[in-house]
GUKE-485000 format. One record per residue (C-alpha): y, z, x; residue in three letters; residue number from 1. Coordinates in nm, 3 decimals. Layout:
BEGIN
+---------+---------+---------+---------+-----+
!       v !       w !       u ! residuo ! num !
+---------+---------+---------+---------+-----+
!       Y !       Z !       X !     ALA ! NUM !
...
+---------+---------+---------+---------+-----+
This chain:
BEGIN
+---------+---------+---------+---------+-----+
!       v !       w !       u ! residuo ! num !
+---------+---------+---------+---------+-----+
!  12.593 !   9.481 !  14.246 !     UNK !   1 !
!  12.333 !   9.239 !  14.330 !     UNK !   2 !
!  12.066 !   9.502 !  14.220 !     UNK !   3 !
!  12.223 !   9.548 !  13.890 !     UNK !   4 !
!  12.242 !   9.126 !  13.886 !     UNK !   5 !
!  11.850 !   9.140 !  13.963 !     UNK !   6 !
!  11.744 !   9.432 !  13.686 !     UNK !   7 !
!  11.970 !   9.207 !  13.416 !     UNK !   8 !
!  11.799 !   8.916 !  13.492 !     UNK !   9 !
!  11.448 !   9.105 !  13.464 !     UNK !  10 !
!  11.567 !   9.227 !  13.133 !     UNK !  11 !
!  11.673 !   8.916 !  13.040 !     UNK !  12 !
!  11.331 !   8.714 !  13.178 !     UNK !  13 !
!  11.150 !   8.937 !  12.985 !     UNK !  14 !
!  11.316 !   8.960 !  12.652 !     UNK !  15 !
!  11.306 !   8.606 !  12.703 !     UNK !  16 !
!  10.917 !   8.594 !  12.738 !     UNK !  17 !
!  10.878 !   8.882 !  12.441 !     UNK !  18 !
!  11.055 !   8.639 !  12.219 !     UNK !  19 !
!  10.851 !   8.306 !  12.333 !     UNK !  20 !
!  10.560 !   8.493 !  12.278 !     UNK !  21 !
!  10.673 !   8.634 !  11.895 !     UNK !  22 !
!  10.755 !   8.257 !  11.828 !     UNK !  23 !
!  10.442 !   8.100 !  11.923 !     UNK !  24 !
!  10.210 !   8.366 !  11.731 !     UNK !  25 !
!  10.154 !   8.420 !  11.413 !     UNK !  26 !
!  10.119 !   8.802 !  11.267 !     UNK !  27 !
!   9.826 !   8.815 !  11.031 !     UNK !  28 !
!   9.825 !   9.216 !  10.877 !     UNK !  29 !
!   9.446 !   9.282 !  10.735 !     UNK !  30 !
!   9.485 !   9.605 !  10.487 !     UNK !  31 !
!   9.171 !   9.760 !  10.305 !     UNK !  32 !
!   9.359 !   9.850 !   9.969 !     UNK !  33 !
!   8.952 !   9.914 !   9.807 !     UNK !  34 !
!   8.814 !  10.257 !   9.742 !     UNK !  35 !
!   8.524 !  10.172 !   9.988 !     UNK !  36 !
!   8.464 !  10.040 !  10.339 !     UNK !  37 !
!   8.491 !   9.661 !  10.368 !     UNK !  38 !
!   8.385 !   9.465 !  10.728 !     UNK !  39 !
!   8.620 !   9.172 !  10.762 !     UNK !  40 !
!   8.510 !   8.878 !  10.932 !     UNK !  41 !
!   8.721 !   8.600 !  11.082 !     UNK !  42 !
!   8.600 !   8.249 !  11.199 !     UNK !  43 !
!   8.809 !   8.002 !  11.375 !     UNK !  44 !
!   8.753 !   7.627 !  11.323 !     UNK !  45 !
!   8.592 !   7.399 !  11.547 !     UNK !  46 !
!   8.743 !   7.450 !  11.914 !     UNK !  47 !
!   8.899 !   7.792 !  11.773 !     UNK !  48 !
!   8.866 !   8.139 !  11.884 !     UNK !  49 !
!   8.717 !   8.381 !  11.690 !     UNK !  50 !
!   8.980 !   8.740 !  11.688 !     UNK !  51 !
!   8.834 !   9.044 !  11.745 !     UNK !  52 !
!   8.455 !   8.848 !  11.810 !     UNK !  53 !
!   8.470 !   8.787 !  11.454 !     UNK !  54 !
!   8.393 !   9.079 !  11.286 !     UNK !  55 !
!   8.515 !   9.467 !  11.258 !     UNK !  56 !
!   8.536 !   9.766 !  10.989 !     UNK !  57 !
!   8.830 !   9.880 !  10.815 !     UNK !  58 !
!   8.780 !  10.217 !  10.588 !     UNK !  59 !
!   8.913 !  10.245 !  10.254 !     UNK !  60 !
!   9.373 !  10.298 !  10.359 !     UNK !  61 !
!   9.344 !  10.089 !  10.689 !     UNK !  62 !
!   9.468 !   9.810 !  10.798 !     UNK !  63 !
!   9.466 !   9.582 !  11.163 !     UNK !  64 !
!   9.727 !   9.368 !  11.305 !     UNK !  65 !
!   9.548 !   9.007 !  11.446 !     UNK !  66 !
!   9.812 !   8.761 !  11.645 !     UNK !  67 !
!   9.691 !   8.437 !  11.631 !     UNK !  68 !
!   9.841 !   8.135 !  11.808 !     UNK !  69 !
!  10.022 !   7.838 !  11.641 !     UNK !  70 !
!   9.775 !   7.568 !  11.531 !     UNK !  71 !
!   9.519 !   7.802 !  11.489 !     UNK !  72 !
!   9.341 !   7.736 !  11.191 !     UNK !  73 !
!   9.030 !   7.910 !  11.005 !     UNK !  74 !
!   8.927 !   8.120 !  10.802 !     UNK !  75 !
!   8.859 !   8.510 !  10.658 !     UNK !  76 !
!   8.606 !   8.707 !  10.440 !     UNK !  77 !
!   8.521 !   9.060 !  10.337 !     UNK !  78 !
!   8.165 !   9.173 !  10.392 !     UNK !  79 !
!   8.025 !   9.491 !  10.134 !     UNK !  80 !
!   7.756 !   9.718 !  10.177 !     UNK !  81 !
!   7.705 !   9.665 !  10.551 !     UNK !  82 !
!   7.517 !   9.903 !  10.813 !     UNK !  83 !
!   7.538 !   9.873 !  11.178 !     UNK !  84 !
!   7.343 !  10.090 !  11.447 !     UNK !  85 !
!   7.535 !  10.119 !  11.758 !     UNK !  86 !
!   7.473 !   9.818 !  11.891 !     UNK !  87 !
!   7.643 !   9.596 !  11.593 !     UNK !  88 !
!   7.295 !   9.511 !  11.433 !     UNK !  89 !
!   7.240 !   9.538 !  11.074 !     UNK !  90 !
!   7.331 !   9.363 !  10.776 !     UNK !  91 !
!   7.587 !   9.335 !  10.507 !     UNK !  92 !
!   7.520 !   9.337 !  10.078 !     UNK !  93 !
!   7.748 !   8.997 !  10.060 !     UNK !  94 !
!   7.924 !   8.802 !  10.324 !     UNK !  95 !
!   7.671 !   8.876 !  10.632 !     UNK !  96 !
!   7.691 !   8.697 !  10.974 !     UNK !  97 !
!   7.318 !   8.706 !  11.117 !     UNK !  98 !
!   7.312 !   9.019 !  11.091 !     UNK !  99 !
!   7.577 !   9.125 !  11.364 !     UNK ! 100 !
!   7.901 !   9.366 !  11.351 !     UNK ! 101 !
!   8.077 !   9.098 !  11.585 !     UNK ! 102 !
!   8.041 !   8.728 !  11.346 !     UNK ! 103 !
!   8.048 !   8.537 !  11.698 !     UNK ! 104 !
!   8.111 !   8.208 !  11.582 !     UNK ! 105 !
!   7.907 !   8.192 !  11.264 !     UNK ! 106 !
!   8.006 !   8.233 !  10.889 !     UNK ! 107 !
!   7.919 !   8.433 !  10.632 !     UNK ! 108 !
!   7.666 !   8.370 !  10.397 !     UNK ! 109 !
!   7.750 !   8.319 !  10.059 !     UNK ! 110 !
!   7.877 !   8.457 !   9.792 !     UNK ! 111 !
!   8.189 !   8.528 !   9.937 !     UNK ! 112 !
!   8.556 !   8.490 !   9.859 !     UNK ! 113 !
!   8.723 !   8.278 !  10.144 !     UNK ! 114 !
!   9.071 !   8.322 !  10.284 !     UNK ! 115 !
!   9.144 !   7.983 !  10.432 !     UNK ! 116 !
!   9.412 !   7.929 !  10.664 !     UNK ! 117 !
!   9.613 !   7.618 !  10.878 !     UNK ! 118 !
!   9.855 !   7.766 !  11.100 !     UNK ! 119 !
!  10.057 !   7.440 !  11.166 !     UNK ! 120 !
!   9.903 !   7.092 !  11.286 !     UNK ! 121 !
!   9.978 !   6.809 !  11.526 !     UNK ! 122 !
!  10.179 !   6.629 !  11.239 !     UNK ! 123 !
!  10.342 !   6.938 !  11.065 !     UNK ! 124 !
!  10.500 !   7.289 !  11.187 !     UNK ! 125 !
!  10.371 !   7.405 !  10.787 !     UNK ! 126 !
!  10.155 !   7.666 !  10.725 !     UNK ! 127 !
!   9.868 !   7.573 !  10.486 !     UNK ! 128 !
!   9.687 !   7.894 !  10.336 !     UNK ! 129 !
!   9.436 !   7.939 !  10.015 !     UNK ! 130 !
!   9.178 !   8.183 !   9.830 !     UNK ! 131 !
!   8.887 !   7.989 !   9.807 !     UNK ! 132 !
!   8.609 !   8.067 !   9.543 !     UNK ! 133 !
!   8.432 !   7.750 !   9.635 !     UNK ! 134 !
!   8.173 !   7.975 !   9.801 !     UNK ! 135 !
!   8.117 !   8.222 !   9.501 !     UNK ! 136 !
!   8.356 !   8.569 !   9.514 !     UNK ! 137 !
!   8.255 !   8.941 !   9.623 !     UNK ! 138 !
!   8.617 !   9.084 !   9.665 !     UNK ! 139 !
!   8.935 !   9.033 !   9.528 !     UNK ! 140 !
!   9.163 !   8.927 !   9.781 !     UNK ! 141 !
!   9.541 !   8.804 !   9.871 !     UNK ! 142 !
!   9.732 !   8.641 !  10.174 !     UNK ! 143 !
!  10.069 !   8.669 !  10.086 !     UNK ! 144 !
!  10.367 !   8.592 !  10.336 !     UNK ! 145 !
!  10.647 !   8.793 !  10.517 !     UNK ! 146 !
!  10.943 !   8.625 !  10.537 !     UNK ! 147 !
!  10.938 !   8.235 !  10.499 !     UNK ! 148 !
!  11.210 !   8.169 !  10.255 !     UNK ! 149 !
!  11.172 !   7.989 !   9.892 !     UNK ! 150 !
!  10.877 !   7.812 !   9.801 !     UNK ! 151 !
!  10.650 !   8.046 !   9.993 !     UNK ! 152 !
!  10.364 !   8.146 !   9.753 !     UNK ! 153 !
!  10.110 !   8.408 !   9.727 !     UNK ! 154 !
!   9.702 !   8.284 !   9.727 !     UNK ! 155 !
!   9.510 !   8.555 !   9.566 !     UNK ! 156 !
!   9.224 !   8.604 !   9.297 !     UNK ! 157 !
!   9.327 !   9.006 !   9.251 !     UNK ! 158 !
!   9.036 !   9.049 !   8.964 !     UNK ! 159 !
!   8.671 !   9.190 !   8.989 !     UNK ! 160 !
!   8.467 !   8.812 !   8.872 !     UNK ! 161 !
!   8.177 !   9.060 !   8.955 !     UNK ! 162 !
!   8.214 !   9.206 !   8.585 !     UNK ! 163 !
!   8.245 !   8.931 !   8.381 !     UNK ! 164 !
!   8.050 !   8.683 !   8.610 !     UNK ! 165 !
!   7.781 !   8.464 !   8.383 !     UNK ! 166 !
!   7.387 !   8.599 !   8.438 !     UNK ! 167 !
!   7.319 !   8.282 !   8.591 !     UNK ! 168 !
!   7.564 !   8.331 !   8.897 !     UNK ! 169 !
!   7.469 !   8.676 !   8.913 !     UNK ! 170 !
!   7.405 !   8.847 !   9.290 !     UNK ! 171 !
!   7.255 !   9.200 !   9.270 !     UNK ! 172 !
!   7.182 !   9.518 !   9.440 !     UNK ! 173 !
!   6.978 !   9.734 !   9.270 !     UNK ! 174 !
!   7.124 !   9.695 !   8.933 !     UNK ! 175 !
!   7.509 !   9.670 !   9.057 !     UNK ! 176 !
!   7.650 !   9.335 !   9.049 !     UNK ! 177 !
!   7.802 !   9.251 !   9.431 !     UNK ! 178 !
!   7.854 !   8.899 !   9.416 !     UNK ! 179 !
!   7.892 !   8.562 !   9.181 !     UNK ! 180 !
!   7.748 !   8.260 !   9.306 !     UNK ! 181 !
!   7.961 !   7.921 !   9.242 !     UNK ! 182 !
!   7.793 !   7.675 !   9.072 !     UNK ! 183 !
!   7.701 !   7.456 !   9.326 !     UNK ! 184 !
!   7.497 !   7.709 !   9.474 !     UNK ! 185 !
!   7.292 !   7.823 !   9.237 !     UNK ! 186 !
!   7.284 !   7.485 !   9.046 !     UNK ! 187 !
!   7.183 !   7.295 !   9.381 !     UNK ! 188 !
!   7.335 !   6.965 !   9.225 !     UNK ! 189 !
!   7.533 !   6.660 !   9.343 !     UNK ! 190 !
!   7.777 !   6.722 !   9.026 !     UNK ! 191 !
!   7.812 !   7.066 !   9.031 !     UNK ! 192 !
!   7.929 !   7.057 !   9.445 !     UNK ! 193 !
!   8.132 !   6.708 !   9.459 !     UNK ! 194 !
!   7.886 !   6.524 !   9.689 !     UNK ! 195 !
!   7.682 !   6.231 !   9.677 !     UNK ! 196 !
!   7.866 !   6.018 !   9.404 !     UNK ! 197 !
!   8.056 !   6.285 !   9.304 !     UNK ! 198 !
!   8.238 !   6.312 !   9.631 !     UNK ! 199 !
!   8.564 !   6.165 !   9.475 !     UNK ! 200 !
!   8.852 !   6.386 !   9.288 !     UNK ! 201 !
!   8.824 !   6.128 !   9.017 !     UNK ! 202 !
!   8.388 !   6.178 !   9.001 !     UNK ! 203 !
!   8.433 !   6.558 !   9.026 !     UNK ! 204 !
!   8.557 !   6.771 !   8.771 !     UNK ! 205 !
!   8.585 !   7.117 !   8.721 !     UNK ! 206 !
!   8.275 !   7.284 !   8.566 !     UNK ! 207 !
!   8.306 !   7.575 !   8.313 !     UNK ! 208 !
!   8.237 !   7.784 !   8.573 !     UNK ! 209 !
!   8.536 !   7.682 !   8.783 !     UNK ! 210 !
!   8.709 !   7.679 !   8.412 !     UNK ! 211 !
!   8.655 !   8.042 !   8.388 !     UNK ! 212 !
!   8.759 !   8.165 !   8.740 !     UNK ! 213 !
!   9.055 !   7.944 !   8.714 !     UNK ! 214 !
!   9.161 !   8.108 !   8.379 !     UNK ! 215 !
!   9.073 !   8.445 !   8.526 !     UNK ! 216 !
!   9.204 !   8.397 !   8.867 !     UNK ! 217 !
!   9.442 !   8.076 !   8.853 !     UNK ! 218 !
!   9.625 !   8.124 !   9.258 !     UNK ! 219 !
!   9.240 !   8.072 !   9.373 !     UNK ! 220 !
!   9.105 !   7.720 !   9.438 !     UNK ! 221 !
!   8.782 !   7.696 !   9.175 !     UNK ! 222 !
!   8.651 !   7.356 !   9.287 !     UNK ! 223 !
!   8.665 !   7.126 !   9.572 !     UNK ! 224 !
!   8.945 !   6.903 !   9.479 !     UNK ! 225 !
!   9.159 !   7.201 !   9.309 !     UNK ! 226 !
!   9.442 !   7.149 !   9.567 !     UNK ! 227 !
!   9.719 !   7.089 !   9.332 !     UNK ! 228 !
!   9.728 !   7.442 !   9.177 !     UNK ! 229 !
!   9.617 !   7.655 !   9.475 !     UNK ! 230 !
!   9.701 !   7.532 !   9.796 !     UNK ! 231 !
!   9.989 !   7.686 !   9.943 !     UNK ! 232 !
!  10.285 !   7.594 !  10.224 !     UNK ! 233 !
!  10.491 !   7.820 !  10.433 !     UNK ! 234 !
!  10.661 !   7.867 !  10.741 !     UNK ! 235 !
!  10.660 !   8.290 !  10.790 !     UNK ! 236 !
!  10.597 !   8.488 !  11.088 !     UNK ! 237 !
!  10.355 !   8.719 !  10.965 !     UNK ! 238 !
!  10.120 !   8.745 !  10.672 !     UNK ! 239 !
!   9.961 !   9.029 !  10.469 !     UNK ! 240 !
!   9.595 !   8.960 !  10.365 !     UNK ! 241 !
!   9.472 !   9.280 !  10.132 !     UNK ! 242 !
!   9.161 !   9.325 !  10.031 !     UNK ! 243 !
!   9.152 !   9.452 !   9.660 !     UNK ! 244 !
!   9.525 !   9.421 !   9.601 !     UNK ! 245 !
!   9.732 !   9.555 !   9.323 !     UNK ! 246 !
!   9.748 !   9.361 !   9.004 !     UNK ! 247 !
!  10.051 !   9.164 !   8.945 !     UNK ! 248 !
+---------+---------+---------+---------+-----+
């Protein structure tokens, strides 16, 4: 009797501590839906970890499951072109880290199209989650939610800006097209990247670059003060984040 009291209460303990652990992570699901290899890199914010040393491949049908704490916060990118020798040195077409598999603690250089994420904060159990094109595009990309009820949305810029992106953003390789620049940098100007007396939402308006992507891609923040139209808020377990995703 008493060993059958002790292997219930093991059970118990430890569907207890299965369930504590499901509640305080958060489920992000990376999926390669593209017809080519992508790296994905993750960076955490300031006094956050880095998954998977920031940085890992994912052929063309696969996906990886990342748990991440609540209150992490940070953000995600897909690197193109990329080759590695067996020690994780090499470099990337768009979106490299200094030249490493692994990211480490360092972001991708730009053009790339950001997935920016706020897994809850001090002040709010929300999640806060965006597609940035702030620093240029080189993928279409989505983070859309499992679960979370009504109001949930779905940040994504699912189109190729690579085909219809102006000559003066252009990024090539060779004479294929594998990234867009934003405006601020490959204009290099106070107006075109909201600082210096432009730093306000009222000094700061969108250029007709950030016109274009928005009309092309309108789920996808274009600017730095587009917060009204893209920024999302949830409260899911889990979250898909596809690379190349369907059309909708």
């Amino acid at each position: 009797m008493m060993r059958n009291l002790l292997l219930f209460s093991s059970l118990l303990y430890l569907a207890f501590s299965m369930f504590l652990t499901d509640t305080d992570a958060v489920q992000l699901i990376i999926v390669n839906n593209c017809h080519e290899e992508v790296w994905p890199a993750i960076l955490g914010n300031p006094g956050q970890q880095s998954p998977k040393d920031g940085g890992f491949h994912l052929s063309s049908g696969e996906e990886v499951v990342i748990d991440v704490p609540e209150k992490w916060a940070g953000r995600l990118w897909g690197r193109q072109g990329c080759n590695f020798n067996e020690q994780g040195k090499g470099k990337c077409d768009t979106g490299d880290c200094s030249r490493q598999l692994q990211c480490r603690g360092t972001s991708g250089a730009p053009p790339t199209t950001v997935v920016e994420m706020t897994f809850g904060t001090s002040a709010s159990p929300l999640h806060y989650y965006d597609v940035s094109l702030v620093d240029g595009f080189n993928l279409p990309i989505a983070m859309k939610p499992v679960g979370g009820g009504v109001g949930c949305g779905v940040a994504k810029c699912d189109a190729d800006l690579n085909v219809c992106c102006p000559s003066a953003l252009e990024v090539k390789k060779g004479n294929k097209v594998v990234g867009c620049q934003s405006a601020c940098l490959a204009m290099k100007s106070e107006k075109y990247c909201c600082t210096g007396k432009f730093s306000d939402p009222k000094a700061c308006k969108p250029t007709v670059f950030a016109n274009l992507f928005k009309a092309i891609c309108p789920k996808a923040y274009t600017y730095a003060f587009d917060d009204k139209s893209s920024l999302n808020r949830c409260r899911a377990p889990r979250y898909v984040v596809t690379f190349c995703p369907p059309k909708s």
